[in-house]
Residue, then its C-alpha position, 0 to 999 in steps of 0.5 A: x653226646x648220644x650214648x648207645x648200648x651195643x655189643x663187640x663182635x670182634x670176638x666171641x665173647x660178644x661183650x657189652x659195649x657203651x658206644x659214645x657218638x659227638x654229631x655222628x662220629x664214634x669218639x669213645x667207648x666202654x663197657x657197660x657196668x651191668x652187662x652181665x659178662x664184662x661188668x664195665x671192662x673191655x679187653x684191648x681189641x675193644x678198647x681200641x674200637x675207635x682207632x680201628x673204625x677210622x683206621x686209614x687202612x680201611x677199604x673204602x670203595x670197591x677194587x678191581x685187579x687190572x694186571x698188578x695193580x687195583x683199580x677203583x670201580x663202582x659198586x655197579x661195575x663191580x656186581x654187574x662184573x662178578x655175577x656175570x663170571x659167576x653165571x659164566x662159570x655155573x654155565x660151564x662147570x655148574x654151581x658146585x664150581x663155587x665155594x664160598x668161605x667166612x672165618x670166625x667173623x661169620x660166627x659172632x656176625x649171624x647175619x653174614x653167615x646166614x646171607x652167605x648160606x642163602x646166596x649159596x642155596x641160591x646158586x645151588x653149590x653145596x660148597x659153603x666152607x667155615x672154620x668149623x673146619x678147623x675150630x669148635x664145631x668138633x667139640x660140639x659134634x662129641x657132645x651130640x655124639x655122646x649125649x645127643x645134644x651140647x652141653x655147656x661148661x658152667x665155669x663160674x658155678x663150678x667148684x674143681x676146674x681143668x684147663x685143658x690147653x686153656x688160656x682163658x687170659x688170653x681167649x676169655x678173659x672174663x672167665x679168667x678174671x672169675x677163676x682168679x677171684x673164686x681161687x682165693x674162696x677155694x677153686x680147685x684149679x688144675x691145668x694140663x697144658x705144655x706152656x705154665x700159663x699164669x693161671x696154671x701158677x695157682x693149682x695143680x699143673x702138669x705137662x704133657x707132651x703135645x698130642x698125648x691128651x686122650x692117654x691122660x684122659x683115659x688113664x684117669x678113667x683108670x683111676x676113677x674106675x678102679x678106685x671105685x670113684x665113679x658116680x655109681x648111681x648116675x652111670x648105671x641109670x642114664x648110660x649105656x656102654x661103661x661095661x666096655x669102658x671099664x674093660x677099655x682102660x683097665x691096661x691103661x695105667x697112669x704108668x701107661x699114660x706116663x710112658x706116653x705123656x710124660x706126665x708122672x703117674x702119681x700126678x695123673x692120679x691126682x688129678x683123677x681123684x680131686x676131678x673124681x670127688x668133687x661134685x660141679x667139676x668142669x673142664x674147659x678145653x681150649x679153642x682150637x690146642x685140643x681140635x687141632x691135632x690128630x685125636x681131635x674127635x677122640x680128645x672131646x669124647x674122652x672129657x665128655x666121659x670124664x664129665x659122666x662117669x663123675x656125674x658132672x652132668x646137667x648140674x651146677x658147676x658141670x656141663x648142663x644144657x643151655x635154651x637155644x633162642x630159634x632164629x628164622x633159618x635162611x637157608x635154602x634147601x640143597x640135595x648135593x654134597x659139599x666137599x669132604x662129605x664122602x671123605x669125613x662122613x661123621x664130620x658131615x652127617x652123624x646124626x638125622x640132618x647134616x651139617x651145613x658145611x662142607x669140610x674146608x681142609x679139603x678146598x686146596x687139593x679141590x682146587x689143585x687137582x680139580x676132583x671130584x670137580x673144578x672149583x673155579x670161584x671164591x668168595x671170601x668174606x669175614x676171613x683171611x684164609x690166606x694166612x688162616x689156612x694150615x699149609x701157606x704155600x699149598x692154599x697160595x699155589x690153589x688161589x693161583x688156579x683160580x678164575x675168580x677169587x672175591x673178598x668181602x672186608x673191611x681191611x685188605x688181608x693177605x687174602x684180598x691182596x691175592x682178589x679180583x675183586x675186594x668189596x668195602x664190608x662196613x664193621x659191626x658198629x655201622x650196621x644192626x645186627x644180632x649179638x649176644x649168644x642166641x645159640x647158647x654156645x657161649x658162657x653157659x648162659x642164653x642171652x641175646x641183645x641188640x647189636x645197634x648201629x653206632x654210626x652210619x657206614x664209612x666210605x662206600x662201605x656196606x653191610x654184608x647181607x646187603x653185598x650177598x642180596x645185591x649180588x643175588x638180585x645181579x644173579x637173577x635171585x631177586x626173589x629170595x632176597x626182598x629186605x631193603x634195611x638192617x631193619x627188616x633184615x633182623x626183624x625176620x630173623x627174629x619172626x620165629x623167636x620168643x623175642x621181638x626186635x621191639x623188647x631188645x630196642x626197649x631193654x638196651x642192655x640185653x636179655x636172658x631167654x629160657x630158663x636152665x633147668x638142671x637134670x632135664x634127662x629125668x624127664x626128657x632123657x637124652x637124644x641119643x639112639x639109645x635115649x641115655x648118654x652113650x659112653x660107647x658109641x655104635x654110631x662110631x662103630x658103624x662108620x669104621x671108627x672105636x666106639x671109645x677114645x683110644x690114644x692115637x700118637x701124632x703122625x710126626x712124633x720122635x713114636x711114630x716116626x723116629x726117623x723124622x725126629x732125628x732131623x725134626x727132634x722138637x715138638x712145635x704147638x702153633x696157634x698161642x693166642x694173644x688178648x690183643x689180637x683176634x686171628x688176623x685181625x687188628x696188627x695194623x693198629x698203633x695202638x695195639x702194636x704197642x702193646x704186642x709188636x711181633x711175634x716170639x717163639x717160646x723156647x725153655x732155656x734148655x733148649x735154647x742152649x741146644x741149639x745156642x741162641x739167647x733170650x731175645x735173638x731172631x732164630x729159625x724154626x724149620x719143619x718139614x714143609x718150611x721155614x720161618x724167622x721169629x724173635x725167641x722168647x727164652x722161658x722156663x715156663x715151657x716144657x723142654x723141647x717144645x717151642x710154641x708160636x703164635x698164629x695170625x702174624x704175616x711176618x712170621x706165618x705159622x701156617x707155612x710150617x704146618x701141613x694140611x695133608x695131616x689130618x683126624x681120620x674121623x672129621x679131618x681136622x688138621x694136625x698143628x699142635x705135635x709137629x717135627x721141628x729143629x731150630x736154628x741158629x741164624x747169627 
């Protein structure tokens, strides 16, 4: 039996896998005892890799939609047919006509999200879409913001950690399993969050009303300023701008903060003050709960200054600067503006280049109402908008208009179930690849490994960038796409790197790159205009929007519309996470489905007898743009009034409650997390 090293790329977390193969057939696996991160251990997507590779559900040849129906075809047929309507429509409403979107799948697959840019490049629409729409990318852009590049938290150094609507148990587990440990040896553990997490039942906690965050961030600047908390020394020397912080928050009490939040005064001043005093203190914000609402870009920026003003930057245990691993950039160069560029300017370009992407909320309303210009095609690949996409029924109703709608996957999705064309993708585990963190991004830490094919691809199966270069060649862009195997493809990828393909083939487990080095401000400073940290923004300034974060209310609150609340008077969060699943992905699989097999709706007891339903019962939950039916799960470990469900299930899609025209007016993210609701009764 051939053990090979690789690593899971069914989450970001990336985690090091001992993948076991019997005469071609992967028939085990488990994680590798040294990897750095897992130490051995799998989550449940990964302990289940086998049953999800052979799974009978895979698209196992390409698929044409004659009428109501599929109908098989060769991968000929299906190239020869897509390129031609591709050419066809470029002809008559030329290449901004295409968009092309990937998920969270084009993120740990480098290779997917760089073929799909360069297929794009090739074509010449600016139209390539991702979820840094929706996820992470608005963390990233406060960061640079603030101090001119992204600094990374560094939870297992740290000795005081916030999460922030956090449940790393169910997102990063590894990180969840360290925090328990160094909680015995004397962690300061807080977690600010509406739902009691299991972690949050070993520190301090508080909850506060959803969508209220950056009152309670900015309150605790209050605190820190006031009680002359702050690192005095760091602040004057590498920042520009606390003078007007210090004016900023005077009004903005803890009382200030309750009155809004919820959360009593002398908790938020409890807080303050532990986070304040405690050198190597880290929040960690969740993945989307902080992104996804109406104070996104201001909720980042408000952390990034509690990070600052205690010091906690470029040191242990706070946020410091990761080496980036450079990878051979494929894409190819493009004057035109993607969708959202002129609509969410600091979302495309803040800074000197701009972003790669267009802003994704934007494609339904595209679509629908063909301006600035008709988007006529798309191709999907390593997502399922269809379900992902804030706003079900409005996206279902744009994917209707249009002429040519093609999904690239390794399962059927809501998405290809809505293709002309769906096209086998092979997994992760039939193709070579890149894994790892390259970018730094994850972790705290830089480390890059081989992602070794374990088996050859099943069925008719392909590797994506052999899907995009084949298309490319079909298209007449032959000379853009010359590789021919896994092989040559990472190799390139690799020509710019400190690492060669051949020391990852001769060290299996992985390899660390660069070296983090603390404080490298002292001889760098920061890539800001200013050349320090800017506490307040002037680039914000000059494009209309506050310098500091203010509090702004969700645009459905009982505040902001009391109206709307009479009919509407709970609070929905959507998007709670589950460790056995990933978005989408994996609910078609016995032996996950055993574990988690529907979705419930967390309700407190208070409120479950408002509306007089029990534990267990199928109830309604109702906003503004719709209707569900899901199982409740009556829990005092709830805020009362607050009713949270989770995201990725078909039979009860939290996307059909939420609405995409409710957005951040800096980065036009959408609001999912503070939205008007009423239950209901069914029985």
């Amino acid at each position: 039996m051939q053990v090979v090293k690789t690593d899971c790329a069914l989450c970001v977390n990336c985690c090091g896998v001992d993948a076991y193969v019997d005469d071609g057939r992967l028939v085990k696996v488990s994680g590798i005892p040294e990897h750095f991160l897992n130490q051995g251990g799998l989550c449940p997507k990964g302990e289940h890799l086998v049953e999800w590779v052979y799974s009978p559900d895979r698209v196992k040849y390409p698929m044409k939609r004659v009428g109501n129906a599929l109908q098989r075809i060769s991968w000929d047929q299906a190239m020869d047919e897509i390129a031609g309507k591709l050419k066809e429509l470029k002809a008559a409403y030329g290449p901004q006509t295409m968009a092309i979107y990937t998920g969270s799948v084009g993120v740990e697959n480098i290779e997917l999200a760089a073929f799909m840019q360069r297929f794009r490049g090739a074509y010449g629409s600016p139209n390539f879409l991702c979820v840094e729409s929706i996820c992470y990318r608005v963390r990233i852009l406060a960061r640079q913001i603030t101090f001119g590049r992204y600094p990374v938290e560094e939870p297992e150094k740290a000795n005081c950690i916030i999460l922030w609507g956090h449940n790393p148990e169910n997102t990063y587990w590894t990180i969840a399993k360290d925090i328990r440990k160094r909680v015995k040896e004397g962690l300061k553990l807080i977690t600010i969050d509406p739902r009691r997490i299991p972690l949050a039942k070993l520190g301090i906690h508080v909850q506060p009303r959803p969508g209220t965050d950056c009152a309670i961030a900015l309150a605790m600047m209050h605190v820190i300023i006031n009680e002359d908390l702050w690192d005095k020394e760091f602040v004057n020397k590498w920042t520009v701008g606390f003078d007007k912080l210090v004016e900023h928050v005077k009004p903005l009490t803890p009382e200030w903060a309750e009155n809004i939040s919820g959360v009593p005064a002398p908790e938020i001043r409890k807080i303050a003050r532990l986070f304040a005093t405690t050198k190597g203190a880290c929040i960690l914000q969740g993945v989307c709960s902080m992104d996804q609402q109406m104070n996104s870009l201001q909720n980042s920026r408000a952390f990034s200054i509690l990070e600052t003003i205690t010091g906690n930057i470029d040191i242990p245990g706070g946020w410091a600067t990761t080496p980036l691993l450079p990878l051979t950039d494929l894409r190819l160069p493009l004057d035109a503006k993607p969708i959202g560029a002129d609509e969410y300017p600091v979302f495309y370009k803040f800074g000197k280049r701009p972003a790669p992407y267009g802003q994704a909320m934007l494609l339904s309303e595209t679509i629908l109402n063909e301006k600035p210009y008709p988007i006529k095609a798309l191709l999907v690949a390593g997502g399922n908008p269809a379900l992902d996409f804030p706003d079900t029924n409005r996206f279902l109703a744009a994917m209707k208009k249009l002429d040519l709608l093609v999904v690239i996957d390794p399962f059927m999705s809501e998405t290809a179930d809505l293709a002309h064309y769906i096209l086998p993708a092979c997994t992760f585990l039939e193709k070579e690849g890149i894994g790892g963190y390259p970018y730094g991004l994850m972790h705290g830490t830089s480390f890059v490994m081989l992602r070794k094919k374990v088996i050859e691809p099943l069925h008719e199966s392909k590797a994506d960038w052999w899907v995009w270069s084949e298309l490319g060649h079909r298209m007449g862009y032959g000379e853009h796409f010359p590789w021919k195997t896994d092989e040559e493809v990472v190799d390139h990828l690799f020509s710019k790197s400190v690492i060669s393909t051949k020391q990852l083939k001769e060290n299996p487990g992985g390899s660390f790159f660069g070296e983090k080095v603390y404080r490298i401000y002292e001889k760098s400073g920061f890539s800001t205009e200013s050349g320090k940290i800017e506490i307040y923004s002037k680039g914000l300034e000059r494009f209309g929007f506050p310098g500091l974060p203010t509090h702004i209310e969700p645009s459905q609150s009982p505040v902001a519309n009391p109206e709307l609340a009479k009919d509407y008077p709970e609070i929905l969060i959507t998007g709670a996470r589950a460790l056995e699943y990933i978005h989408t992905q994996l609910r078609n699989l016995p032996g996950i489905r055993a574990m988690r097999n529907e979705p419930e709706a967390e309700v407190h007891p208070a409120t479950a007898r408002k509306y007089g339903f029990v534990n267990g019962e199928v109830i309604g939950v109702e906003t503004p743009r719709g209707q569900i039916k899901i199982r409740a799960k009556v829990t005092e470990d709830i805020k009362e009034g607050v009713v949270s469900i989770p995201h990725g299930w078909a039979v009860a899609n939290a996307n059909v409650l939420t609405d995409i025209t409710m957005r951040d007016a800096i980065v036009g993210y959408p609001e999912t997390k503070a939205i008007a609701c009423r239950l209901v009764k069914l029985g």
